[in-house]
C-alpha positions in Angstrom: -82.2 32.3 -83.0 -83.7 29.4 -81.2 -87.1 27.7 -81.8 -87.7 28.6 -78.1 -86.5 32.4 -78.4 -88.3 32.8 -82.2 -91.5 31.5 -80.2 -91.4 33.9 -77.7 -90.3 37.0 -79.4 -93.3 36.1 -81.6 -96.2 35.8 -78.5 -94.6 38.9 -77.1 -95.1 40.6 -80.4 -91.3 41.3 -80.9 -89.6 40.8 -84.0 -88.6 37.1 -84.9 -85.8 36.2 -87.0 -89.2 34.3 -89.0 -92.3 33.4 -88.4 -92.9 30.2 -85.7 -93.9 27.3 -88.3 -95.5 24.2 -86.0 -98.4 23.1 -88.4 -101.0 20.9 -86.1 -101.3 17.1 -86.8 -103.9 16.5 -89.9 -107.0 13.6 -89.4 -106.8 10.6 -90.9 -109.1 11.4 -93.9 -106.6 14.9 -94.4 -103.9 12.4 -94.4 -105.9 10.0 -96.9 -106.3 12.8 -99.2 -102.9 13.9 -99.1 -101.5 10.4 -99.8 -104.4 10.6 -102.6 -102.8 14.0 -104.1 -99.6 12.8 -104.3 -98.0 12.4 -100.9 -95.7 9.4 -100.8 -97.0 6.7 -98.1 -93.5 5.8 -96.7 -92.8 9.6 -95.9 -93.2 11.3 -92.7 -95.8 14.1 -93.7 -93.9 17.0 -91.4 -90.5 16.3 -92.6 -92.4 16.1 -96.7 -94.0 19.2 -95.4 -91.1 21.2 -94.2 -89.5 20.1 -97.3 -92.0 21.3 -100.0 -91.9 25.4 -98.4 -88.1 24.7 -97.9 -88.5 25.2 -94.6 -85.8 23.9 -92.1 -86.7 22.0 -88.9 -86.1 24.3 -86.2 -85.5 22.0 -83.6 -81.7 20.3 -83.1 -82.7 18.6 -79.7 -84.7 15.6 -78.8 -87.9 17.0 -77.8 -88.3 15.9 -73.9 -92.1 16.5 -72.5 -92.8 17.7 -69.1 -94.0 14.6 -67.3 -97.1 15.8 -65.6 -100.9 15.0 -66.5 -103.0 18.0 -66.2 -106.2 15.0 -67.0 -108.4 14.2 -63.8 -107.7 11.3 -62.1 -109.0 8.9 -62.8 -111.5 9.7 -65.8 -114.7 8.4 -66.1 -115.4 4.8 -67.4 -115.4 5.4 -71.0 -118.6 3.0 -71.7 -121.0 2.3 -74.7 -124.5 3.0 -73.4 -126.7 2.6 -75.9 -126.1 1.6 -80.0 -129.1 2.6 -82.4 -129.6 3.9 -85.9 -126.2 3.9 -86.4 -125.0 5.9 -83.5 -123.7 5.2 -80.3 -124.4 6.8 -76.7 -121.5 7.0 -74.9 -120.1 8.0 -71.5 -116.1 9.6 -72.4 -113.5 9.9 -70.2 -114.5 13.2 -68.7 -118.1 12.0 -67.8 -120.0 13.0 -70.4 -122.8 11.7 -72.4 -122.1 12.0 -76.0 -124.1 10.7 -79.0 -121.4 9.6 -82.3 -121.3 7.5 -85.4 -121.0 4.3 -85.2 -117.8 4.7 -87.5 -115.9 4.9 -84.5 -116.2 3.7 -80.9 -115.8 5.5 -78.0 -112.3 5.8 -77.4 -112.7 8.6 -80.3 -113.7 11.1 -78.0 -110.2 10.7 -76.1 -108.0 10.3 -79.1 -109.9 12.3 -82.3 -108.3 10.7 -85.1 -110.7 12.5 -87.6 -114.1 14.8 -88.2 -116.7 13.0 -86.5 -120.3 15.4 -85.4 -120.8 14.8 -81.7 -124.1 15.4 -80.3 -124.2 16.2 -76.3 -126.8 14.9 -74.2 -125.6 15.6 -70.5 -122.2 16.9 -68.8 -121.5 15.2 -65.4 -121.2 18.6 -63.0 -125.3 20.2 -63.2 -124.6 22.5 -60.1 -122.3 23.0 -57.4 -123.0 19.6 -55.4 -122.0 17.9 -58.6 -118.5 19.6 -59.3 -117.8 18.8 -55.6 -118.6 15.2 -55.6 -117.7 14.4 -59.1 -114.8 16.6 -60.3 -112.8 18.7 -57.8 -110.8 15.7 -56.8 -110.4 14.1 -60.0 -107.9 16.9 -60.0 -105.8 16.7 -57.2 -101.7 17.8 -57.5 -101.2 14.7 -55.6 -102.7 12.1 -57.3 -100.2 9.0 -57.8 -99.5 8.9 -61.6 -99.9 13.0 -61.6 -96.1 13.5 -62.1 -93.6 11.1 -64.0 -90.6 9.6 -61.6 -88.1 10.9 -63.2 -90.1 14.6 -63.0 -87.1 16.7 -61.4 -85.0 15.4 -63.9 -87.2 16.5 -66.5 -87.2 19.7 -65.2 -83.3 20.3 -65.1 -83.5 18.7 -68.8 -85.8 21.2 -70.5 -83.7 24.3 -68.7 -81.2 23.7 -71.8 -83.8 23.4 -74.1 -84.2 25.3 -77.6 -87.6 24.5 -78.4 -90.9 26.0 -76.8 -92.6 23.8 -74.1 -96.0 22.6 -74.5 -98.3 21.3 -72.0 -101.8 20.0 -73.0 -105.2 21.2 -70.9 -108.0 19.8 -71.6 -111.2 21.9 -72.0 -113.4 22.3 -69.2 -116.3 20.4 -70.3 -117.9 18.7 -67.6 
């Protein structure tokens, strides 16, 4: 049984051949503390992890993604409004205005690369007027970037593939 057919029969609630194992990617400070409990540095931490359950990669193919950006476009100016007692007020890419540690900068809020409290102080859509003049475009099917060149060739690719397709969505938070 595929990865791809193992993942289905398991959403559809039919009997895999074993359970779907696709562990998340860990923050840097998870990482940290593994490396600090005894995971080597030069090792990729899937393949170590894979290893340790004596579990085999299910995957034989090169993974190929999709192609398509399901983020508006464009985003928002990702800006640093205001810095004080240690925090900074930001605008992220989705138009929001977001209060975080001064640990990081702003470009956190696109890429998390570990636990960091957010505090929000204003979305960008309020009521109607503001989803039609600020958002609803930003997500247009047609927007140049919105699909890779080589998208149709993608596409006949990942017909042969035997690993489940992901796409990523970002939450609506606006």
């Amino acid at each position: 049984m595929t990865a791809r057919e193992r993942y289905c029969r398991a959403l559809l609630f039919e009997q895999p051949d074993k359970v779907p194992f696709q562990p998340g990617h860990p923050r840097e400070s998870t990482l940290a503390a593994w490396h600090e409990q005894g995971l080597p540095p030069d090792v990729d931490w899937n393949e170590h992890l894979h290893e340790l359950l004596g579990i085999e990669p299910e995957c034989t193919q090169p993974q190929v993604g999709l192609g398509v950006s399901f983020q508006m476009m464009p985003t928002f100016e990702e800006k640093v409004l205001e810095h004080r007692d240690g925090h900074y007020i930001v605008q992220d890419w989705m138009g929001a205005i977001t209060e975080i540690s001064d640990q990081y900068d702003y470009t956190y809020i696109r890429s998390a690369k570990d636990f960091v409290t957010r505090k929000w102080h204003r979305f960008p859509v309020e009521d109607r007027r503001d989803w039609e003049e600020r958002i609803v475009w930003r997500y247009d099917p047609h927007s140049p970037g919105r699909f890779a060149d080589d998208f149709a060739a993608r596409c006949e690719a990942l017909r042969a593939r035997d690993y489940p397709l992901t796409i990523t969505i970002n939450g609506p938070f606006w």
